[in-house]
NUVEXFI-639564 format. One line per 5 residues: number of its first residue (from 1); their letters; for each residue x, y, z of C-alpha. Coordinates in Angstrom, 1 decimal. Layout:
# NUVEXFI-639564
NUM) A) X/Y/Z  ...
END
This chain:
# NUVEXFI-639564
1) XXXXX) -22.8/92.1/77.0  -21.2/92.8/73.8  -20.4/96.4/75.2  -18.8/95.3/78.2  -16.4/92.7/76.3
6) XXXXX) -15.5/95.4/74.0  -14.6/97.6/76.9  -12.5/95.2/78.9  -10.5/94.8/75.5  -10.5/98.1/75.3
11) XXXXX) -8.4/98.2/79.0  -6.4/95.9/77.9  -5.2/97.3/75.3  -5.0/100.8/76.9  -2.4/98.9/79.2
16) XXXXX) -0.8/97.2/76.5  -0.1/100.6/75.1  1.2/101.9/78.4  3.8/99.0/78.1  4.7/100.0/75.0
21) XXXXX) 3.3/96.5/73.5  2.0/98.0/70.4  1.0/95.0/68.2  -0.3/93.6/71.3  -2.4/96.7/71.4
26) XXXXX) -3.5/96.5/68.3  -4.8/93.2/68.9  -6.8/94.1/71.9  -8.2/97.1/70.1  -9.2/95.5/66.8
31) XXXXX) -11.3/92.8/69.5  -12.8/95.8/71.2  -13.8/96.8/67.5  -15.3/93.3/66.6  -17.4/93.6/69.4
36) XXXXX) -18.7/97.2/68.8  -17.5/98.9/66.3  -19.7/102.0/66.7  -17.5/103.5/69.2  -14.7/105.7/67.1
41) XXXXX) -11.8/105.9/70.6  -11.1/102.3/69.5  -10.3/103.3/65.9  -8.1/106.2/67.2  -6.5/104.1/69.5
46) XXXXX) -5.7/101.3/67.0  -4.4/104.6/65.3  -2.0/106.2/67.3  -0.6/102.4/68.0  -0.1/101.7/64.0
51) XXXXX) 1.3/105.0/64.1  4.0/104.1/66.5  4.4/100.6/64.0  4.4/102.7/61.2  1.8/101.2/59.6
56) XXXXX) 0.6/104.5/58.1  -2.1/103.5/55.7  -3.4/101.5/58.2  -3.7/104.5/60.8  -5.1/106.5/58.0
61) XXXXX) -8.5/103.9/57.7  -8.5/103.7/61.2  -9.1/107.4/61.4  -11.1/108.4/58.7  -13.4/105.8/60.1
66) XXXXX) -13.9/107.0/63.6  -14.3/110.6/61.7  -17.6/108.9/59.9  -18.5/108.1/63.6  -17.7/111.1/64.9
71) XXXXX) -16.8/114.2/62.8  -15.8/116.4/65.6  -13.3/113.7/67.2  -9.8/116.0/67.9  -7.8/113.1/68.2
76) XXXXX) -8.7/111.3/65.0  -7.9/114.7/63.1  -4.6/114.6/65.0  -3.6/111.0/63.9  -4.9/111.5/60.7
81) XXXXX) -2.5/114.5/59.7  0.0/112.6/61.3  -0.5/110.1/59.4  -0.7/112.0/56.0  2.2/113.8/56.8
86) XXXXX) 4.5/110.3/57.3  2.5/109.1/53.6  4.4/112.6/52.4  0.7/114.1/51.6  1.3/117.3/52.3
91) XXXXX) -1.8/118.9/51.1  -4.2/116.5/52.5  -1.9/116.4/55.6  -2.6/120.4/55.7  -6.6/120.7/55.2
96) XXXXX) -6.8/118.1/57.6  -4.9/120.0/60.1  -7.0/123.1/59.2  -10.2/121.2/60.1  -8.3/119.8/63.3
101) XXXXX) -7.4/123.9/64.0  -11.1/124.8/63.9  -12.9/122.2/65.2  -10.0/122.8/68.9  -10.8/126.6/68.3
106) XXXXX) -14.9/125.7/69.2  -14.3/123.3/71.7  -11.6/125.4/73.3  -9.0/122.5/73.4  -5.4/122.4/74.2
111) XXXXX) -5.2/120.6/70.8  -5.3/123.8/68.8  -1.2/124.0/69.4  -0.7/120.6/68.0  -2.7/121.6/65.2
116) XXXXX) -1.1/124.9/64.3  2.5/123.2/64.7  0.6/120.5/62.5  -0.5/122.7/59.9  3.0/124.5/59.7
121) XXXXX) 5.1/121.0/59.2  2.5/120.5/56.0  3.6/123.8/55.0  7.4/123.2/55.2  7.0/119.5/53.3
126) XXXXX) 4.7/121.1/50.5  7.9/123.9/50.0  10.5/121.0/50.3  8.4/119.3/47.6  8.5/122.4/45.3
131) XXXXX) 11.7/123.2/46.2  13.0/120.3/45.0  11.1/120.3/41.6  12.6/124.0/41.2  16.0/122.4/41.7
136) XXXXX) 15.3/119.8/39.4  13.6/121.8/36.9  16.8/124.7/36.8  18.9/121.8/37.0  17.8/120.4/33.2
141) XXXXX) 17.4/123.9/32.3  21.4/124.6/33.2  22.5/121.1/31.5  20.1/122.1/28.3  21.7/125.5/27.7
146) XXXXX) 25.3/124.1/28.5  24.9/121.9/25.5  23.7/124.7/23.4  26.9/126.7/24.4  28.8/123.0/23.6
151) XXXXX) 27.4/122.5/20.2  27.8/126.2/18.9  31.5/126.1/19.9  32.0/122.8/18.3  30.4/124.2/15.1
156) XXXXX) 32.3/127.4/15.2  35.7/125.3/15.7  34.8/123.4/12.6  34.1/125.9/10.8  37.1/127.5/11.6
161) XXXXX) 38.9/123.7/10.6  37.3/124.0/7.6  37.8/127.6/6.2  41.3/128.3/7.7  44.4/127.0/6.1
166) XXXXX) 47.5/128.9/8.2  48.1/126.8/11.1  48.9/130.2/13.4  45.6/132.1/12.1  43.7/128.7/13.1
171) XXXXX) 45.4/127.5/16.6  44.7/132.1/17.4  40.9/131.4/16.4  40.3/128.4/18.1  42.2/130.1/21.3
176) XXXXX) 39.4/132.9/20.8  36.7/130.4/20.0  37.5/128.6/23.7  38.0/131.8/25.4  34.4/132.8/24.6
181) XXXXX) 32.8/129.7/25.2  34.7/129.5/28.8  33.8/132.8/29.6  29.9/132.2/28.2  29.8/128.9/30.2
186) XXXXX) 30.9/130.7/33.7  28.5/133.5/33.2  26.1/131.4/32.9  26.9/129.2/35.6  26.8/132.5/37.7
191) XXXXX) 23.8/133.7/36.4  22.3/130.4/37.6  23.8/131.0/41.0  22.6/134.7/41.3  19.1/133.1/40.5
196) XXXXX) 19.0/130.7/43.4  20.2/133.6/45.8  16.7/134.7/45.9  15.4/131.2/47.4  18.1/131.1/50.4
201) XXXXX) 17.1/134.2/52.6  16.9/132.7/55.9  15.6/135.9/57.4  11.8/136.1/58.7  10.1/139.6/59.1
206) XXXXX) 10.3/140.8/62.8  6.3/141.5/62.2  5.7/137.6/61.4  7.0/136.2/65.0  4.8/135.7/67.4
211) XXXXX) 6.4/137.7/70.5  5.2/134.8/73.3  6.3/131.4/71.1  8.6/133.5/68.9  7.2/131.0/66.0
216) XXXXX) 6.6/132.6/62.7  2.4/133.4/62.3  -0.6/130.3/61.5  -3.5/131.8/63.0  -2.7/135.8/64.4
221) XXXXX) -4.7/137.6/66.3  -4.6/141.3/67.7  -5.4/142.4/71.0  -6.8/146.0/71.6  -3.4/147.3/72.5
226) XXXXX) -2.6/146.4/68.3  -0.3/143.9/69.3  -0.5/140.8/67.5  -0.5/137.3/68.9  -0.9/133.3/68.2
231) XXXXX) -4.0/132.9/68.4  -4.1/129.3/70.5  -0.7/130.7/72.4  -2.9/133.8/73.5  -5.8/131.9/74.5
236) XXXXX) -3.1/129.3/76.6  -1.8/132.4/78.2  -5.6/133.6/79.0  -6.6/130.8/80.8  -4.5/131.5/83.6
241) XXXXX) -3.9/135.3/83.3  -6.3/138.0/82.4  -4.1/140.7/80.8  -2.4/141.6/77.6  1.0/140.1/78.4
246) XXXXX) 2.8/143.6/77.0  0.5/146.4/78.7  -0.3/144.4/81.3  -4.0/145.7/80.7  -7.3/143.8/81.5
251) XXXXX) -7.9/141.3/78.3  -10.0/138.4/77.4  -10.2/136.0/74.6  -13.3/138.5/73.3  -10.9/141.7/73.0
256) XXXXX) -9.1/139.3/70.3  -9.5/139.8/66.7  -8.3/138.2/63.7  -5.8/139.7/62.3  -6.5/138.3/58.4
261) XXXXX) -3.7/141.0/56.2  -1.0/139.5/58.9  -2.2/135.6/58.4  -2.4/136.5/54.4  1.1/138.0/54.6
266) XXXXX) 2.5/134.6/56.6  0.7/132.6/54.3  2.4/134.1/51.3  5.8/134.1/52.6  5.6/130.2/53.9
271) XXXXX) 5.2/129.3/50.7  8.3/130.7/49.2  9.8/130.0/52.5  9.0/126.7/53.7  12.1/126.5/55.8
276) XXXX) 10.6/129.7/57.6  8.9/126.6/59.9  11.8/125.8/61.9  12.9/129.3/62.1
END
């Protein structure tokens, strides 16, 4: 009986959702829950609706529990890295994605694109993070060693005050004096710039795009022809056609192999060069 009920809230949330009625969704769910709450699709459901409400913290209980009732759940790995990723977890938002990626890979799941895509936004918001402490950090670091050039020139001037007594021989020494320090204060300023250069290539390596998505590497793998693909964009393309999509020659998902020096490569460059991502 109790089963039943919780189903029929279960429908009715399911159409509440369809309606885009999200709190009345969630109300519907959480009933289905209080009835039986040994059935984890009612906490992912509840999830992806709290999502939509931002109610992230929320989502993020709802979806670590249904992972207690079932670890190999897809969906609550998707709404969970979702909903890391909203908290601005990067890290967390990341290995769970990575667990998401595997678990698809085994069950052969469409899922496995929305992992990998998953996995990469993580990426980019872990850079942005360190990015931004970088900026922060150099930022201080400029202000700091402009007040060091500040304080030497204002103790150089007073000495000068102090030890010169022709007005022409002092006003030609402090012109000196200022010239140095303006010319020590825009070198550094450039050296700065010069420094940051580095950290605004926007160019990816030609041999880190994946040739079907043209998406910059998560998972490659390499076909017997040497060519290198996406692994879940490969295995998409497989389902429907049997052949290497460049030779044309017979191939399955068994002729695939990972290619680990290309992932290691992508992995490295990401994260110097989160914007790589969106590339």
């Amino acid at each position: 009986m109790q089963a039943a009920e919780a189903e029929a809230h279960k429908a009715a949330g399911n159409k509440l959702f369809g309606q885009e009625d999200y709190d009345g969704a969630v109300q519907e769910y959480t009933k289905a829950i209080l009835k039986d709450a040994t059935k984890p699709t009612y906490f992912t459901n509840r999830a992806i609706c709290l999502l939509r409400l931002e109610k992230y913290e929320r989502a993020l209980e709802d979806c670590q529990k249904a992972i207690e009732l079932s670890p190999i759940l897809l969906k609550a790995y998707v709404h969970k890295a979702t909903s890391l990723l909203a908290l601005d977890r990067p890290n967390e938002a990341l290995r769970t994605a990575q667990r998401g990626y595997d678990l698809a890979i085994e069950q052969d799941s469409f899922l496995t694109t929305n992992f990998c895509q998953t996995a990469l936004e993580a990426k980019k918001r872990r850079w942005q993070i360190n990015e931004s402490r970088r900026i922060e950090k150099e930022g201080q670091l400029l202000a700091e060693m402009k007040d060091i050039l500040e304080q030497s020139y204002q103790q150089k001037i007073n000495y000068a005050n102090a030890t010169i007594t022709l007005d022409i021989e002092l006003q030609d020494q402090k012109e000196t004096l200022e010239y140095e320090f303006k010319e020590k204060l825009a070198l550094l300023e450039q050296t700065f710039e010069r420094s940051d250069e580095k950290y605004q290539s926007r160019e990816v390596p030609d041999y880190m795009i994946d040739p079907i998505s043209f998406n910059i590497f998560f998972d490659p793998v390499i076909s017997k022809s040497g060519q290198s693909f996406e692994r879940s964009v490969i295995y998409a393309h497989l389902k429907n056609h049997k052949f290497d999509p460049f030779t044309r020659e017979y191939l399955t998902e068994k002729d695939l192999r990972p290619n680990l020096a290309l992932k290691s490569a992508c992995e490295q460059f990401l994260e110097r060069n989160g914007w790589a991502v969106d590339y």
